[in-house]
Each structure stands twice: as C-alpha cells, then as structure tokens.
C-alpha positions in Angstrom: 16.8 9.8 -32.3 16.8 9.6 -28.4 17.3 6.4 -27.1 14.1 5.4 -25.0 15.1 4.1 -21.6 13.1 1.1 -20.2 12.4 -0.1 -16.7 11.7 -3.6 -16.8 10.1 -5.6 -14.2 9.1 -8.8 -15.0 9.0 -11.6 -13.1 9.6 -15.6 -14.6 12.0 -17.0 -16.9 10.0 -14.2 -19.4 12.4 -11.1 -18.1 15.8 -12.4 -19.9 14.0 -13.2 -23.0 12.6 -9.4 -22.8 15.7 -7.7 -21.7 17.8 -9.2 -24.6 15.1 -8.3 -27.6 14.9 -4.6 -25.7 18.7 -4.1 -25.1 19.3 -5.7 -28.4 17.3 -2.4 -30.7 19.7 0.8 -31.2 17.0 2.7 -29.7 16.1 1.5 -26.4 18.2 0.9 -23.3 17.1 -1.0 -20.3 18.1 1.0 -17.4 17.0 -1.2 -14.6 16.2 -4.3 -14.3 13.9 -4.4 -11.2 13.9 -6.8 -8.5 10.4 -6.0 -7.2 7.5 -3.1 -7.8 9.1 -0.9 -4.4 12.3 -0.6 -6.8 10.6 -0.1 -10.1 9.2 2.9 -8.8 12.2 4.2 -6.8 13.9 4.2 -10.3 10.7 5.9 -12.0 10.7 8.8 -9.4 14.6 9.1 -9.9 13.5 9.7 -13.9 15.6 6.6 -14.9 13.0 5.9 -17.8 10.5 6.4 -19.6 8.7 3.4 -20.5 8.1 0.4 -17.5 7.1 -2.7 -18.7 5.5 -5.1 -15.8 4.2 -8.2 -15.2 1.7 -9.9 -12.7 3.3 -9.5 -9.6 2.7 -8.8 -6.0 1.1 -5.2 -4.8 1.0 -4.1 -8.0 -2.3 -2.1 -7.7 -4.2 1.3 -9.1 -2.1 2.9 -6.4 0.9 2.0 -7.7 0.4 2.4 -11.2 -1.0 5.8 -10.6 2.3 6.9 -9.2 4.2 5.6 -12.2 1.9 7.7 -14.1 2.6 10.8 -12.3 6.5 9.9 -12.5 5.4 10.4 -16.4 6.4 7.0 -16.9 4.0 4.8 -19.9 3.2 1.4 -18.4 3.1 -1.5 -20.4 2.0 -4.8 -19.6 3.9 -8.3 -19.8 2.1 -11.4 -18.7 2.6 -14.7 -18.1 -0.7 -16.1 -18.7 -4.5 -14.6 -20.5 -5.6 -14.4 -17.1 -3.1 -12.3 -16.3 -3.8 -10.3 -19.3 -7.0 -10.2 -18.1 -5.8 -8.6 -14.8 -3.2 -6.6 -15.8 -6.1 -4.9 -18.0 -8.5 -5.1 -15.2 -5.7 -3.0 -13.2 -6.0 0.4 -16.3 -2.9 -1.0 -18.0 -3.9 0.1 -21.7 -1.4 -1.2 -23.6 -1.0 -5.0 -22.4 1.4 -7.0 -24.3 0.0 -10.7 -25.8 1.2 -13.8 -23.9 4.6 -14.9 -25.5 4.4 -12.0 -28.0 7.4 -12.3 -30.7 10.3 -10.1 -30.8 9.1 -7.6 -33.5 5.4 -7.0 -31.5 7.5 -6.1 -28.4 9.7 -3.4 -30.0 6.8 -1.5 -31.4 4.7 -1.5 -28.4 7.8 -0.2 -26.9 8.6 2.2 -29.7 4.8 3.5 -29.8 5.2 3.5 -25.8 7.9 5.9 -25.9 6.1 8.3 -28.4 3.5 8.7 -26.4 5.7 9.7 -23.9 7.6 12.2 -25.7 4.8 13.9 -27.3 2.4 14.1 -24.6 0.5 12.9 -21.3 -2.1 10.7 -22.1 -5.6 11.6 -23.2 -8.0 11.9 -20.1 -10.5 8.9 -19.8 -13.4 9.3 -22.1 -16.6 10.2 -20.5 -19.0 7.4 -20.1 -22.1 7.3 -21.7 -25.0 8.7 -19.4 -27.4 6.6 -20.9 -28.2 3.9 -17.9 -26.2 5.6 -15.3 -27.6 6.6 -12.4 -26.6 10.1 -10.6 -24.0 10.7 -8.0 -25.1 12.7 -4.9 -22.2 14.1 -3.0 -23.2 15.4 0.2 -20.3 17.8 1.7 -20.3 20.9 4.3 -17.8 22.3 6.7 -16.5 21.6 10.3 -19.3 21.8 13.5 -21.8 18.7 12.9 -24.0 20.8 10.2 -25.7 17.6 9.6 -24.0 15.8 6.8 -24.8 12.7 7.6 -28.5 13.5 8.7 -29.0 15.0 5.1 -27.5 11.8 3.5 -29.3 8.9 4.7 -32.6 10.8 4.7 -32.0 12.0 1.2 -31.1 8.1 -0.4 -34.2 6.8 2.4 -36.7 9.6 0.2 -34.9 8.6 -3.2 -35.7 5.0 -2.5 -39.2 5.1 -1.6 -39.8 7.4 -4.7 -38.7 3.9 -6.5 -35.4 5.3 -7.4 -32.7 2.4 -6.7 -30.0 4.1 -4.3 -27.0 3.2 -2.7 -25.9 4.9 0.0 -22.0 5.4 0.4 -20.1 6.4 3.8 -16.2 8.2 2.5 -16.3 10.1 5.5 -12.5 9.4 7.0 -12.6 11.7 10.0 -15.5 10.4 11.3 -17.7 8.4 9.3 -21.5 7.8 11.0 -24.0 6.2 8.0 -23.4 2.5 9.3 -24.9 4.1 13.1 -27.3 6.2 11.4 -29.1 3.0 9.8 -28.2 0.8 12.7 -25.5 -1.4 11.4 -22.6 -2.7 12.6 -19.1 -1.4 12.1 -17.7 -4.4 11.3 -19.0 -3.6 7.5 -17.1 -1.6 6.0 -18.4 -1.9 2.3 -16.5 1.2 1.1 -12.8 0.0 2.1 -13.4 -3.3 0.5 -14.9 -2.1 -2.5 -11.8 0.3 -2.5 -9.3 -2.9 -1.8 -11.2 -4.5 -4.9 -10.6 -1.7 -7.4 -7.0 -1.5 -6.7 -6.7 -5.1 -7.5 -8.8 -4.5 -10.8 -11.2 -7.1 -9.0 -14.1 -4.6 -8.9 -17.1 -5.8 -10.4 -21.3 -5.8 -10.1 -21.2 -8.9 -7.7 -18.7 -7.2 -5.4 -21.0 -4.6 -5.2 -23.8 -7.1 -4.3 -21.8 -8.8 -1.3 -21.3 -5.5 0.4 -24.0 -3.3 -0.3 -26.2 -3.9 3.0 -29.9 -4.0 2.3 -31.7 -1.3 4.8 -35.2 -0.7 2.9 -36.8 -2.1 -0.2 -34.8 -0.3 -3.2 -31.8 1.3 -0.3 -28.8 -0.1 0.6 -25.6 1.4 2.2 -22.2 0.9 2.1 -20.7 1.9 5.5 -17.5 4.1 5.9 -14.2 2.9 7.8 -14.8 2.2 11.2 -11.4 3.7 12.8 -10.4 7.1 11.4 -6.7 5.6 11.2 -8.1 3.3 8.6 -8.3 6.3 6.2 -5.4 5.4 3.8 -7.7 2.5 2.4 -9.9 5.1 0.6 -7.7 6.5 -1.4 -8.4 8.7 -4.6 -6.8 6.3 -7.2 -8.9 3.5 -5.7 -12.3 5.4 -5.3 -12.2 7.0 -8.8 -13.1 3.6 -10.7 -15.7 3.3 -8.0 -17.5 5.9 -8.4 -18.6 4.9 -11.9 -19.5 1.3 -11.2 -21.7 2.6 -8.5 -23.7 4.7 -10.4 -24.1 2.1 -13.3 -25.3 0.1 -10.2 -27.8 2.2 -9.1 -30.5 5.1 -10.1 -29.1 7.2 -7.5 -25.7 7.1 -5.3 -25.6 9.0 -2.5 -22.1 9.7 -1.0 -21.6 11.0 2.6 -18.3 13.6 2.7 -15.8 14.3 5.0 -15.6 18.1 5.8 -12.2 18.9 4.5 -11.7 19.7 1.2 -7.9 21.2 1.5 -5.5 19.7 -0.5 -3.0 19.7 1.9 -0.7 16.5 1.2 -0.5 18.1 -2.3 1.7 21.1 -1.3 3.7 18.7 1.6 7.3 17.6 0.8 6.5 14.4 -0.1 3.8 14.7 -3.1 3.3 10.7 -3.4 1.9 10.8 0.7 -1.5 9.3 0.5 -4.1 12.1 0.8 -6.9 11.8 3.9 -9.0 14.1 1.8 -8.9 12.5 -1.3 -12.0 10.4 -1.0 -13.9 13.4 -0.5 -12.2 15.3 -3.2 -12.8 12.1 -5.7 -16.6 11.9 -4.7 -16.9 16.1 -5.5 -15.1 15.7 -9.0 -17.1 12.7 -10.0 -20.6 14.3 -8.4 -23.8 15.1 -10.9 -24.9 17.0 -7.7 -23.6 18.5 -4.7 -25.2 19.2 -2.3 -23.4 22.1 0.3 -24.9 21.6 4.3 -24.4 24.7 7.0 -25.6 24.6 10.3 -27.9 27.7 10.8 -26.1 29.8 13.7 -23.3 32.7 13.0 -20.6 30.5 13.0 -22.5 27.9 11.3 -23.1 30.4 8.2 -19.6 31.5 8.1 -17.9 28.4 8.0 -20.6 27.4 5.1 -19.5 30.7 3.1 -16.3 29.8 3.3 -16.4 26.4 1.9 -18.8 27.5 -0.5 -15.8 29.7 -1.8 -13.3 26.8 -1.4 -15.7 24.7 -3.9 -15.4 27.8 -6.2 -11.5 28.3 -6.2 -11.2 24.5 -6.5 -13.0 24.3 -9.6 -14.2 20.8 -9.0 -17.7 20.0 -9.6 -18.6 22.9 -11.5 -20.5 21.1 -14.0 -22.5 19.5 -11.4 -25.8 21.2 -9.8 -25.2 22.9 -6.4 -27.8 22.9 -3.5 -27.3 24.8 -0.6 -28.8 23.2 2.4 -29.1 25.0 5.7 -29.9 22.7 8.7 -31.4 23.4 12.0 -33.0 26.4 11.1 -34.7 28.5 13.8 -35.4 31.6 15.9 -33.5 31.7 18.6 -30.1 31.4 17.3 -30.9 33.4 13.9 -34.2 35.7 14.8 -37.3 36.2 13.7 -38.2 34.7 10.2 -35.3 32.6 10.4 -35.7 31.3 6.7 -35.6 34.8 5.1 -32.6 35.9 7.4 -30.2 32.6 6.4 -31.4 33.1 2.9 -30.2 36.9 3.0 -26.7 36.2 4.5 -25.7 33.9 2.2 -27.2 35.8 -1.2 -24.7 38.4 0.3 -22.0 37.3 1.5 -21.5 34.0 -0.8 -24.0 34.7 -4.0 -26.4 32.2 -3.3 -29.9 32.6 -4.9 -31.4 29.5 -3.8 -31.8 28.1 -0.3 -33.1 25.0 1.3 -34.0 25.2 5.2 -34.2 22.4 7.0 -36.7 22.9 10.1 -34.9 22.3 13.6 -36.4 19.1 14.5 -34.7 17.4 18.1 -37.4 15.2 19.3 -37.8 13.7 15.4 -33.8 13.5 14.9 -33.7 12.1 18.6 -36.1 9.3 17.8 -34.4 8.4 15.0 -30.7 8.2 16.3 -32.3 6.5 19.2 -34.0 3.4 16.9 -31.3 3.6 13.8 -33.5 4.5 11.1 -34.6 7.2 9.1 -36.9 10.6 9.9 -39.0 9.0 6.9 -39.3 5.5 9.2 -40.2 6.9 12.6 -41.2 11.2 12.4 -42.3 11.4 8.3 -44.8 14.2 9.2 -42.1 15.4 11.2 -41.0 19.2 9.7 -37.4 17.9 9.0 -38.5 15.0 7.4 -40.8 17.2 4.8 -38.6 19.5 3.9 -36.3 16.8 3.1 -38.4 14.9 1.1 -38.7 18.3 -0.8 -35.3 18.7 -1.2 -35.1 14.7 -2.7 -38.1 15.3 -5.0 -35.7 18.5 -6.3 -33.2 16.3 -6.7 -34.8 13.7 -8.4 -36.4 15.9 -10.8 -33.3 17.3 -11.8 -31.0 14.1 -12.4 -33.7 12.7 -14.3 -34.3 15.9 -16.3 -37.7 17.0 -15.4 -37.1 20.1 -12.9 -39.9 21.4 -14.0 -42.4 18.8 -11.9 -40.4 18.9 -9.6 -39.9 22.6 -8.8 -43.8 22.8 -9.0 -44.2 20.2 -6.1 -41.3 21.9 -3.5 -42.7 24.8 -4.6 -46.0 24.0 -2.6 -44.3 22.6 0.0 -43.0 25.5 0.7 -39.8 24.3 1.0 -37.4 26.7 -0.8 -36.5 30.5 -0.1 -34.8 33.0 -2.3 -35.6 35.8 -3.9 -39.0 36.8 -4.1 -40.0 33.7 -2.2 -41.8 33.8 1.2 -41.6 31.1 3.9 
C-alpha cells in the first residue's frame, strides 16, 4: 500500500496529539507540519500531500480551500470547539473531524480521506431541489454600453410589480451602475459583503436581509463594488454559494454582468491569480435564464454575434433559456423597418430565431437616469418601458412554467420578431 502523506495544520495544544496518532500508522506520513494556512498551501501546490487536515484558524476561507482543492488535496477538518465544527462545516469542509475524536476515529477519516483521493475527484455538489427556489436572471452583453444595466433594473422593477419577490444584484467589476441606476449610494456595496460572508461560511438569510436595500414594494438591490480595483472581492469561489441562497431568498434574482466573459487568468502563468471575470462567469453557470443585450447599430450587432458565439464555445449556461435582447432599436442607424432588419442579421449570421427589440427611447431613459428610478416609475407608457415589461412577462411565464400565457400576452404587444412575425 502507498503511504498517504498528510499536511497538518492545526493550531493548539491539539497538533502534537494529531501528529503522533498520524505519524504513529504504517501508512501515513506527515510531511509538514504547517506553521500557518500561506504555508499549508505552498506545500499543497508543491504536491507534498494528499490529505490536509485544518483547524479554525485565521484566513482560512472558501478561497482558500478552493485552491487546496484544485491542488487535488482532500481537506479534513480538526476543531477545537462545536462551534468551530460548526464553522469549519459552514466553510464546505465535508468531512469535519468530532471535537477531541479518539485515535482510531482519526486514522479512518484519514484512511477514507486518502481513498478518495486516489480513486477520484470528488462528486460535484448535488443539485438543489427547485421546489421553493426562485430563478436566476443573468443579464450579460458585450463591450459599447448596449444597455445592460438599463435591461436589469427595469426587468427586476416589472418582476416586482407583477408580485414576484426580486432581488436585484450588481457583479459588474468593470464598471458596475445598478446602485446609480436606483439612486443609491455607493457606499453600499451589498454584493462584496455578502461575498466577504460566504468565504467566512457566515452567509446566511439575515445577512441577506441587512444588505438587500429596499427600492419598491417586493424589489430590492444589492449594489456592485464601487471602485473597479475592488474586483478581487467578488470572486468565483465566494459568489458560487451565493448564488443559491439568493434564489432561495427570492422568486426572482436578477444579476447585472460585466461584459467579459474571457477566461483569461485561466490560460496566465499563474493559474491560482484571482479571475476579474469570474463573477460574471459564476452568475452565467448558475443562471435559469440569460438574457444576451446588443446595441442595435453595425458594430453593435457584431460585437453581440460574437459573444453570442463565445456563450456557445463556453458551454456554460446551456441548460438555461436564452433571450436575445436588442436595445435602442431604430431607423436611422439600421434603416427602414428596423425590427425586421436586426432580427435578420442575427438569424444569419448567429442562428437566432427569436428577437426582442427594445424601442430607442432618450427622453424616457433621460428622465429616469435624471430622477434614479425606473422607466416603470417615471415613462411606463414610454415605448422602452412596454416592450420591457413584455420581455419580463416572457420571462416570468417561463421560470414559473407557464410560457404559454405568457407568449400569448407579448404576442399582442407586439413585442417579439422572428420568423414569420411582423412588427
């Protein structure tokens, strides 16, 4: 049998206790016995073991035990008190040893540790059951102000008035704009804490409570970073546990994304630099719909092709529904019957059957920039504000799985164009 080679990193009088019952099997070597967590993961990174058992101790967050994880290193936990169990669980640590466990318990959660290891990476997390949980709305489109964050806002402002409870999330970390879009202040960044909260395993429904800002009856927001240096604090391993607590919190979560959806940290030198576009990427695997906004001008539907393709090659959110959203639609930058002529460009050059214009609307958009609300609040006759009130019955129709009603209503709004369809 291989010996199993253990990083240990326990703080307390607990680590010489564990060190001699590990050292002490035939099969198991400590290899390290780690100061702090910056060391333990030096040595896991230098493939100096397999197995690292940790305690409480500071900075040791999802972050960290995420890049233990893709070391291939199984993470076991050692604590020094039940809240500390508590945490250590709180944190993703599966296997969390009890509180003064006995010799014999130790070695086999080692043992079993190590198997697990050998054979195979662990299982992916089990899906949670849909029952309860509200949709997530990821709202994404390329460089050249299409209009993401217009789309957004008014989107989650027409979910919440058709009594759907939204929350409204900014992970924009170019250039993040919901918190100005509904008027608030930057200095409430609900995202980044909620982010700091799920690396400490602190993330629960009250946290949500303290940051979600109430806008409207039924809508509240969680505002984006307000520097664009502060974009290391939404990182992917800290967003991914978010995303499903939101949508348990809420019938509907709409998330504002950044434009970039390269993966360019991946292919760097250094594979464990945090990635800018990981928020955005998180958001698009998580997303029961996405919805894809291009800016209706030559440039505008080129750029949209092209990360229409990027989505495809990715192969993230291809079990979620796809809407294709073209704003600022009119004549004199596409022609006459500017609808049809978008509509045909991209069922050419990108496949896409299905388009939904959104009117160019300045004076409305103006008004509502100028006063910090939504079209719905200050233009909703305004022909940007119908059409996306269309667009948010569609979308509530199909997260709560009855299209049907709701293709019948956009349908006489007119608010659709593909094939066959007339506008």
């Amino acid at each position: 049998m291989t010996v199993l080679t253990v990083l240990l990193a326990v703080r307390g009088a607990a680590e010489t206790r564990l060190a001699q019952s590990l050292d002490g099997h035939p099969d198991i070597a400590v290899t390290r016995r780690c100061a702090d967590l910056a060391e333990t993961l030096a040595a896991a990174h230098a493939g100096l073991g397999r197995v690292a058992v940790v305690s409480d101790q500071p900075h040791l967050d999802r972050d960290s035990l995420a890049q233990l994880g893709q070391a291939g290193v199984v993470v076991i936990g050692a604590p020094s008190t039940i809240d500390a169990a508590d945490h250590l669980s709180a944190l993703g640590i599966v296997e969390v040893l009890p509180v003064a466990a006995d010799e014999s318990a130790i070695i086999e959660t080692v043992l079993a540790a190590g198997d697990r290891s050998a054979s195979c990476p662990p299982p992916p997390p089990v899906a949670p059951d849909p029952g309860g949980r509200g949709a997530l709305i990821a709202v994404c489109g390329p460089a050249g102000a299409p209009g993401r964050t217009t789309v957004a806002v008014n989107l989650a402002a027409h979910l919440a008035a058709a009594g759907v409870r939204t929350l409204c999330a900014d992970v924009d970390t170019y250039g993040g704009a919901v918190a100005h879009a509904f008027g608030l202040l930057d200095e409430a960044p609900g995202m980044a804490a909620l982010a700091r909260a799920s690396l400490a395993g602190a993330l629960r429904d009250d946290t949500i409570e303290r940051y979600a800002v109430s806008v409207a009856p039924g809508l509240r927001v969680l505002g984006g970073i307000s520097r664009p240096d502060r974009w290391p604090e939404l990182s992917r391993s800290a967003l991914e546990p978010v995303w499903e607590r939101l949508a348990s919190h809420a019938g509907a979560v709409v998330v504002d994304c950044g434009f970039c959806l390269e993966e360019d940290e991946d292919l760097a030198y250094d594979t464990l630099a945090p990635q800018r576009n990981g928020a955005t990427l998180s958001a698009l695997s998580a997303a029961d719909v996405v919805v894809v906004v291009g800016r209706a001008e030559p440039l505008g539907i080129e750029r949209l092709v092209l990360t229409l393709q990027m989505l495809d090659d990715s192969g993230r959110a291809q079990a979620a529904r796809r809407l294709v959203v073209v704003n600022r639609v009119r004549e004199s930058v596409v022609g006459p019957r500017p609808h049809q002529a978008v509509a045909d460009a991209l069922r050419r050059f990108a496949g896409v059957e299905q388009v939904w214009p959104i009117p160019d609307d300045p004076t409305a958009c103006d008004v509502a920039t100028l006063a910090g609300r939504t079209l719905r609040e200050c233009a909703p006759r305004s022909a940007a504000s119908r059409s996306l009130a269309a667009l948010a019955e569609e979308i509530a129709g199909a997260v709560s799985g009855e299209p049907g009603l709701s293709q019948a209503r956009t349908a006489r709004a007119g608010a659709r164009v593909g094939p066959g369809m007339r506008h």
